[in-house]
Wavefront OBJ file of the C-alpha trace (Angstrom):
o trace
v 10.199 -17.208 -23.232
v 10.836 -17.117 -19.465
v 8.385 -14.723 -19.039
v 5.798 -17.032 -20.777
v 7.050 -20.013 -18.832
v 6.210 -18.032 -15.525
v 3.103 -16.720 -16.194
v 1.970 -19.872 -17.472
v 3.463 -21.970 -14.058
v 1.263 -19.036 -11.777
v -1.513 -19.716 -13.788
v -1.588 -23.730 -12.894
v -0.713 -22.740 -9.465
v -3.340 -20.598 -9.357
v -5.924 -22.559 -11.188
v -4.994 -25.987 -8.911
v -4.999 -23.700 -5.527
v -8.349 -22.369 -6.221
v -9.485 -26.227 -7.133
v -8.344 -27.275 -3.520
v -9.994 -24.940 -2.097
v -13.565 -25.401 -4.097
v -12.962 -29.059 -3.114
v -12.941 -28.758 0.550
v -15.784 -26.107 0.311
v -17.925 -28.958 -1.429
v -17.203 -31.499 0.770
v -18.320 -29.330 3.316
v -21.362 -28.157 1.904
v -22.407 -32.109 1.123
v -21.952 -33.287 4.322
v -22.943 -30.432 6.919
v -26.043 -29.415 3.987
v -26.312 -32.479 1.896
v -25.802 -29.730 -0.959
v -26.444 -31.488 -3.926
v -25.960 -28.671 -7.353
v -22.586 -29.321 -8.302
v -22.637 -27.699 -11.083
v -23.268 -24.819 -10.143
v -21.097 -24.255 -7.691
v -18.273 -25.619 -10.192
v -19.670 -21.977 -11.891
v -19.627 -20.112 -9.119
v -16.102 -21.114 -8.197
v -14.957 -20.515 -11.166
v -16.220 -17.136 -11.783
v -14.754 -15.658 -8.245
v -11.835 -17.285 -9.308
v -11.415 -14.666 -12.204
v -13.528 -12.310 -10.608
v -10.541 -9.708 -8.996
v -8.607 -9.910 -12.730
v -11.853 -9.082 -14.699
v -13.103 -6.744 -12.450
v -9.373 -4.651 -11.635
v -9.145 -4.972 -15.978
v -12.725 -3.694 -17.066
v -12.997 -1.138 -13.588
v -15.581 -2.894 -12.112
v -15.958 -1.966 -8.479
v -18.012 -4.742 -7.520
v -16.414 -7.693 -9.017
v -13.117 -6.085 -8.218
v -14.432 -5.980 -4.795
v -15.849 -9.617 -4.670
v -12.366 -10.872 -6.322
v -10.612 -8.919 -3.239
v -12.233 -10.952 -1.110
v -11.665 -14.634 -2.789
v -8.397 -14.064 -3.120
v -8.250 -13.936 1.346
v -10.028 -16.973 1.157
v -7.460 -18.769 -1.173
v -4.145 -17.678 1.005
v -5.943 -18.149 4.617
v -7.048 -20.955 2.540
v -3.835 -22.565 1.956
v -2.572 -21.668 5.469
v -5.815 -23.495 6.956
v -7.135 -25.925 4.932
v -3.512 -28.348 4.994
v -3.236 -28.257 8.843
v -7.588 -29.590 9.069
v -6.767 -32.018 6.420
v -4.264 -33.314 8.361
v -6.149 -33.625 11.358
v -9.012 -35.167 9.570
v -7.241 -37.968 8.393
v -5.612 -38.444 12.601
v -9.061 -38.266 13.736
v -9.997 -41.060 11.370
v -11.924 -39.037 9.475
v -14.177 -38.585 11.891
v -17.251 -36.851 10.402
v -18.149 -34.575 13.627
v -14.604 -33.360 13.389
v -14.850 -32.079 9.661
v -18.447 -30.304 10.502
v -17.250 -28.432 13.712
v -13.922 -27.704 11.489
v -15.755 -26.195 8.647
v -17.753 -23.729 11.330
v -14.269 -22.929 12.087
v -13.338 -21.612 8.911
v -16.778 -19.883 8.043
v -15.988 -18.053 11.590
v -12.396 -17.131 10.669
v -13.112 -15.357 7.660
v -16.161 -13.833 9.191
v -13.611 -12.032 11.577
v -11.233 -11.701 8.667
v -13.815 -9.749 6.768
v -15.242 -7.351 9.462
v -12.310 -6.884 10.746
v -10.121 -6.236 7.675
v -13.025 -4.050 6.497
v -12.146 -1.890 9.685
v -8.789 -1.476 9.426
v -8.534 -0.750 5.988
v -11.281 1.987 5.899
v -10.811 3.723 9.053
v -7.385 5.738 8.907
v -5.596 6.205 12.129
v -3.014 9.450 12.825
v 0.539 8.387 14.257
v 2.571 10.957 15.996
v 6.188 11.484 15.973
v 8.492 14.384 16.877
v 12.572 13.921 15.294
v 15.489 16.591 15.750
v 17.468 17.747 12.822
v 20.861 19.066 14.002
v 21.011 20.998 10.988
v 19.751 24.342 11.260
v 19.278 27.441 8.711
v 22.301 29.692 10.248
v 20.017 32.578 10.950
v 17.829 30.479 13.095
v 16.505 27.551 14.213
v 12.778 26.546 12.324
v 10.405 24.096 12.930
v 7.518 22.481 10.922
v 4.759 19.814 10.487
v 5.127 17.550 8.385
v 1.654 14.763 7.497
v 2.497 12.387 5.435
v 0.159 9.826 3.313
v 1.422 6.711 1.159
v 0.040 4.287 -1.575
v -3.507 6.059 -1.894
v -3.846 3.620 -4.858
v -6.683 5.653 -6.305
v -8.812 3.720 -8.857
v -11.320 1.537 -8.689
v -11.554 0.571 -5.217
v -10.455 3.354 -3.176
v -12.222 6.926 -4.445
v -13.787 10.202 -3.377
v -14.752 8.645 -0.044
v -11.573 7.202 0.991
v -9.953 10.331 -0.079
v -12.248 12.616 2.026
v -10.938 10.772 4.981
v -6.775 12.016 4.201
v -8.475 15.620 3.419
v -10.549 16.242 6.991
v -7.403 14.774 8.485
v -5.453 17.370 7.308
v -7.740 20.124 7.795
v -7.305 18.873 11.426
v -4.017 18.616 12.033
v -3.068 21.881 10.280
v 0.193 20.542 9.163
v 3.561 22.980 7.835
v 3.787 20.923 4.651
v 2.169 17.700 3.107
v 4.157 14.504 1.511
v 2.715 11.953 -0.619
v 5.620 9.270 -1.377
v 4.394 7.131 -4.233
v 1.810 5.351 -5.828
v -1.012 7.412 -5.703
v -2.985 6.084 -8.422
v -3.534 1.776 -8.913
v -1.551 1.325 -12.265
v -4.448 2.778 -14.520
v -5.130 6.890 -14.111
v -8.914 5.973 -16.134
v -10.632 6.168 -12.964
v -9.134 8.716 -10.978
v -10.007 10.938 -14.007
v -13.605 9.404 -14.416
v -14.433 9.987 -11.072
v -12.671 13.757 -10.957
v -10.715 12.594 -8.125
v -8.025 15.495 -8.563
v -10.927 17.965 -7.326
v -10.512 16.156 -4.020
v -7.210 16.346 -4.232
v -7.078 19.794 -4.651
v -8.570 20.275 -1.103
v -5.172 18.748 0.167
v -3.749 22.317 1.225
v -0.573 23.082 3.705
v 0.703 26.849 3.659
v 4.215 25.538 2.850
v 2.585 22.973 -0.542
v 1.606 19.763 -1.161
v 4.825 17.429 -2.645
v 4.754 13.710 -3.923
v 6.404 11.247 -5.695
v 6.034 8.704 -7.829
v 5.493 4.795 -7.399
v 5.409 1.623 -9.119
v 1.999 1.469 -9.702
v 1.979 4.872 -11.087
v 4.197 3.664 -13.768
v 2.587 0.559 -14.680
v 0.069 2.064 -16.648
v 1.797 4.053 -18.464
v 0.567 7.705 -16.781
v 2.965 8.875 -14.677
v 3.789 12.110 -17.473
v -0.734 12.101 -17.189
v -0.137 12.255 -13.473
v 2.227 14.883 -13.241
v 0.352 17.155 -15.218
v -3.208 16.241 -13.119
v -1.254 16.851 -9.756
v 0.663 20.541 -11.271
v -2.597 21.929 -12.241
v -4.118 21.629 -8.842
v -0.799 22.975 -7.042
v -0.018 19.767 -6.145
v 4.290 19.539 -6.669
v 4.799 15.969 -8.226
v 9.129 14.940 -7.926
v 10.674 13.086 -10.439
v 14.549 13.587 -9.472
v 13.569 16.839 -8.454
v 14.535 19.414 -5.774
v 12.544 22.220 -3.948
v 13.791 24.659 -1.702
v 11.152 25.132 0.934
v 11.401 28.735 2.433
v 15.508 28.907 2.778
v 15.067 26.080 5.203
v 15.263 22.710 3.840
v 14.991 21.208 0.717
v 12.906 18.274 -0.547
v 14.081 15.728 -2.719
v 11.146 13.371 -4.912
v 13.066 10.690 -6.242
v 11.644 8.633 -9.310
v 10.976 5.090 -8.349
v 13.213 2.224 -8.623
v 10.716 1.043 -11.359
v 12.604 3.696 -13.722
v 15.877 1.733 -13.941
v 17.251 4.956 -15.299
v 16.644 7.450 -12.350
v 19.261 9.269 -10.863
v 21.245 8.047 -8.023
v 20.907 10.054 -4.288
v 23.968 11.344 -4.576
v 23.739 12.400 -7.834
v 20.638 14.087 -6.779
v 21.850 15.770 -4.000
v 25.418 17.392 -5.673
v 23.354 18.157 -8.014
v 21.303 20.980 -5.846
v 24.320 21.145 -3.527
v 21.832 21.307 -0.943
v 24.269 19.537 1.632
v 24.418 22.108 4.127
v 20.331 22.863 4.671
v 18.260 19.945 6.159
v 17.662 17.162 3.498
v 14.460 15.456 2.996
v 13.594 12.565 0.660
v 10.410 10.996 -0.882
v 11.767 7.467 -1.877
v 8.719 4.999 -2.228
v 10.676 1.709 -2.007
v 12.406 1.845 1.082
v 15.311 0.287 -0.416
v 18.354 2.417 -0.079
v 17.703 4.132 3.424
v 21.674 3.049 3.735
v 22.050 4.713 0.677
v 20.850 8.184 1.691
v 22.092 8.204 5.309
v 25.625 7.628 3.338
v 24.698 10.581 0.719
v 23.852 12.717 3.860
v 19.792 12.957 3.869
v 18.375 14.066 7.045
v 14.733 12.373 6.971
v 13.264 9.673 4.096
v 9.822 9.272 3.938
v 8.514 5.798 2.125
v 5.934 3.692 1.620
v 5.298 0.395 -0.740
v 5.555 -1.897 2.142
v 1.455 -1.644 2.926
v 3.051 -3.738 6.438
v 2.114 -6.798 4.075
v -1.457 -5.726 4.245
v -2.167 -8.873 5.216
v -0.739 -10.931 7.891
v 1.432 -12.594 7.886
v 2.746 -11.166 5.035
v 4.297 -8.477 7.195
v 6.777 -11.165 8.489
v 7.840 -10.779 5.156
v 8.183 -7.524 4.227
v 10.048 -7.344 7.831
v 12.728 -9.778 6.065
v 13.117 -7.550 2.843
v 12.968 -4.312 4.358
v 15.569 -2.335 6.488
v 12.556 -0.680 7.784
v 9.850 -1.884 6.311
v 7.281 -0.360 8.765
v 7.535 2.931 11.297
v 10.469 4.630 12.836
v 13.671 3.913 12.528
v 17.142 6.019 13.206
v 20.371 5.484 11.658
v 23.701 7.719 12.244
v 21.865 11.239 11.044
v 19.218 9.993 9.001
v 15.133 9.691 10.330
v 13.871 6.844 8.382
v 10.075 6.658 8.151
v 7.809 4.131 6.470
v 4.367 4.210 6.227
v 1.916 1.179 5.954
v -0.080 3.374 3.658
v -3.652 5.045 2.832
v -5.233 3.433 0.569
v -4.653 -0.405 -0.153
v -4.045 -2.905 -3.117
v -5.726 -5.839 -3.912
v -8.581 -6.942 -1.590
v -10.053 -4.281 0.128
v -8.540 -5.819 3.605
v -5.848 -4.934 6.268
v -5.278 -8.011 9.297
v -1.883 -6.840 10.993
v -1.908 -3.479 9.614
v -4.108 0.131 8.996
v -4.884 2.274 7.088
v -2.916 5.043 8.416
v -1.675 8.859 8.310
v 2.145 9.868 9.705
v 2.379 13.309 11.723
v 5.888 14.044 12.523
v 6.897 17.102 14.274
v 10.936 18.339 12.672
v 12.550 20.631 15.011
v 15.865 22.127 13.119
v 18.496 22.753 15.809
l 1 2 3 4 5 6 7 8 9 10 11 12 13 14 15 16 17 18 19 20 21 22 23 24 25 26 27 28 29 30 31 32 33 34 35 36 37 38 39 40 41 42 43 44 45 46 47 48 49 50 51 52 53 54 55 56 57 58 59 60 61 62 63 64 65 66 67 68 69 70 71 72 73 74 75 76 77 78 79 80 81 82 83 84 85 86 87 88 89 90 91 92 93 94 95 96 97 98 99 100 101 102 103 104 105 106 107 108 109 110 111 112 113 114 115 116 117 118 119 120 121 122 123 124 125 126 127 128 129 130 131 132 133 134 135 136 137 138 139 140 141 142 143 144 145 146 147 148 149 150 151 152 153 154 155 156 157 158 159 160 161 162 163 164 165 166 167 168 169 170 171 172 173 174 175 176 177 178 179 180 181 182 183 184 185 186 187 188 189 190 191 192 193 194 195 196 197 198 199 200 201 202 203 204 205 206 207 208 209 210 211 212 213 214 215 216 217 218 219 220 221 222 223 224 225 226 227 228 229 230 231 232 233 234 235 236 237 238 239 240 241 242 243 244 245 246 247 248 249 250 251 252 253 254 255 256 257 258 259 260 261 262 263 264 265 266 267 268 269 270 271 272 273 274 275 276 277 278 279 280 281 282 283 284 285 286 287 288 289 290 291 292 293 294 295 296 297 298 299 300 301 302 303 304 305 306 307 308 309 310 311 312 313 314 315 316 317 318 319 320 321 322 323 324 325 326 327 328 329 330 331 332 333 334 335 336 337 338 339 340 341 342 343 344 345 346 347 348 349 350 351 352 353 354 355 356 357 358 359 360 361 362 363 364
């Protein structure tokens, strides 16, 4: 019944937000245009109001795509359209005032749009180098580690997007590759339509490929699909899981905190008494770094965050997140979180990028 009551209460929300904002937009249009069919802009409001549900339910790129995009225009919207309101009705509603303000808007979301496009389709590399004092006792190792988040293959982000993470790699010639979570968006349909674990495959490091699961690869229902895609291609998919990598550190791929049934860190770790070789974790929620420095993990790698994607939703995720984006060290443990590959939602990044980790372990 609560459920119903919410979901009900975000549809209104929803439904009245996306009125305000068709109501300003007509206003506009009348009196910078003297646009006069109603009607059918009623229509067309309505149908990019639905658009990003229909198209992210039925796997339609396009619409998908198109939703994406109104759904920026509603939260800017809401940030934006209050504050010229308000300073419509100061000026008197002074008619010059509400023209120049609408060009305003039109060139925000311009910038929003080419810019956003930018960032979230044009992966940078970020470089880091962390010590380990926690060496094999026959010697002291090193190795490169790349690490990719929240690919959220589907719909949106394919073959292409993926052929990005794959030259990157072939580039940096890393030790060993980490993908920490959600590497599918909620449905596996497309990434099997589309033969999207062929491009995986091409992910190759001469000590294996590892990742663990996320929320969205739960939601759907495929994770078990998942695993079995990802094995076939060599690909070494975690669920509370432990690998010994070469007699020099172990990796840990922890199921997500969606499964309210997965296995605590320390349960994981006594579990592999693994305690005295370096310690590494694939965690996608970066919810219980405290939790693994305490268990005695060496390096966590995360993701989930996205940076908020969006800003200022990264002011946020700041808030809920020890370290919701980057680098961060506490007592032993190398926390890193990355704003992710792919993306969710629209097909946008403002404050954040698309983005590939490169950290360089040295075990002393």
């Amino acid at each position: 019944m609560l459920t119903l009551f919410v979901g009900i209460t975000m549809i209104l929300i929803y439904g009245l937000t996306c009125y305000y904002i068709g109501f300003n937009t007509w206003r506009w249009l009348r009196k910078t245009f003297s646009f006069r069919f109603k009607k059918t802009f009623i229509v067309v409001v309505f149908l990019l109001s639905i658009s990003f549900f229909v198209g992210f339910s039925f796997h339609l790129p396009v619409i998908e795509w198109i939703g994406g995009y109104w759904l920026v225009i509603v939260g800017y919207g809401m940030l934006l359209l209050p504050i010229i309101n308000l300073l419509y009705f100061i000026t008197k509603k002074n008619a010059r005032f509400f023209t120049y303000a609408g060009w305003a808007v039109v060139a925000f979301f311009t910038f929003v749009f080419i810019y956003g496009t930018y960032n979230a389709w044009t992966p940078i590399v970020r470089d880091y180098q962390i010590t380990i004092e926690k060496a094999n006792d026959e010697e002291e190792g090193h190795v490169k580690v790349l690490m990719a988040s929240d690919l959220h293959l589907g719909t949106i982000v394919g073959n292409n997007h993926l052929e990005k993470l794959v030259k990157i790699a072939k580039e940096e010639k890393p030790d060993i590759i980490f993908i920490p979570g959600d590497i599918i968006n909620d449905d596996i349909t497309p990434y099997v339509e589309k033969e999207m674990n062929k491009t995986m495959a091409k992910l190759e490091a001469p000590l294996g490929v590892f990742a663990s699961p996320g929320n969205h690869d739960y939601y759907g229902g495929d994770n078990d699909q998942l695993k079995k895609e990802l094995n076939e291609i060599g690909i070494h998919y975690l669920m509370d899981e432990a690998a010994m990598i070469n007699d020099q550190f172990v990796v840990i791929g922890r199921e997500d905190l969606t499964n309210p049934n997965r296995k605590t860190i320390e349960e994981l770790i006594a579990m592999n008494e693994t305690k005295d070789l370096p310690i590494i974790v694939l965690d996608h929620q970066p919810h219980e770094i405290t939790e693994a420095q305490e268990a005695g993990a060496d390096v966590i790698f995360s993701g989930h965050t996205h940076r908020g994607q969006l800003f200022p939703a990264n002011l946020i995720t700041a808030k809920l997140f020890e370290n919701d984006w980057g680098y961060m060290a506490k007592e032993q443990l190398h926390s890193f979180t990355s704003s992710g590959f792919g993306l969710w939602g629209p097909a946008l990044r403002i404050g954040s990028q698309s983005e590939v980790m490169i950290i360089e372990i040295d075990f002393q």
